[in-house]
Structures are given as C-alpha cells and as structure tokens.
N, C-alpha and C positions, 0 to 999 in steps of 0.2 A: 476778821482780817480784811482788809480794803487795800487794794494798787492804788498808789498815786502816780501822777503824771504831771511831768515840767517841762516845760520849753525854755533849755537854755538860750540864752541869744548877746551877742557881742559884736564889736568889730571885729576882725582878722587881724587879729596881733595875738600875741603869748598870753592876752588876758583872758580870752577864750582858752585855749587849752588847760589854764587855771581852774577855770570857773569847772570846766567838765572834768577834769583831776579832782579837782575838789569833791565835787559830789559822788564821782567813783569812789574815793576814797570813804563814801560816809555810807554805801554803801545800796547807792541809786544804778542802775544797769542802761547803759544803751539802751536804747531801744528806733531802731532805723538806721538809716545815713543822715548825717549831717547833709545840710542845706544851706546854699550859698546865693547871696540876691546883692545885685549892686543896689548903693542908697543915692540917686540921681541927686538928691538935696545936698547931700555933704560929700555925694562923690568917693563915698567909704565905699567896700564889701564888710556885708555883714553876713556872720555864720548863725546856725542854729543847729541845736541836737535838741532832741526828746528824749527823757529818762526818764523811768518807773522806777519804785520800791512799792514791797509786800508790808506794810507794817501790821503789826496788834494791835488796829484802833479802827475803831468806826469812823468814815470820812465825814469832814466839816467842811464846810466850805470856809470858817473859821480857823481852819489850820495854819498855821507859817509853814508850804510846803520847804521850804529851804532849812529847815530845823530840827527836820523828822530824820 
C-alpha cells in the first residue's frame, strides 16, 4: 500500500472547487488548508490544496497521480 500526494493548484474561480470536488469524489482526502498567493504577473489569486490517497500499489514515480 503506498499514500500518494497532489497539489492541486488553479486560479480562484469555480474551476478550482471543481478540480478538488473532483478528486474528492475519486476518492483522494484533504489533506491541510488550502493556500492562497497573488500571481504579481497576471495579477490572478491563485489557490492550492494538497490531497493524499492510500491505494494497493507500489509507488512510481511513473504513475498518472490524477488517475488513481
């Protein structure tokens, strides 16, 4: 069994809450508080969250964490 670990990351719009719905859904867990940074180049806020899953598989660095 191996944790894997992602750092979501987006602008500050609905596509972010997608993006982390989504992977809730798949059934990856928070893990922290979300984190918020202005982008001085585009003048966005951009968010981030970290999420773990436990899966049945030895870790690769070869993985598509987005698929597990």
């Amino acid at each position: 069994m191996s944790t894997l670990y992602r750092l979501l990351t987006e602008e500050d719009t609905s596509a972010f809450c997608h993006k982390v719905s989504d992977a809730l859904a798949k059934g990856w867990v928070l893990h922290g508080s979300p984190c918020y940074t202005h982008d001085p180049t585009s003048g966005l806020l951009r968010c981030a969250q970290a999420v773990t899953k436990d899966v049945d598989a030895a870790y690769s660095p070869d993985m598509k964490l987005g698929a597990q």
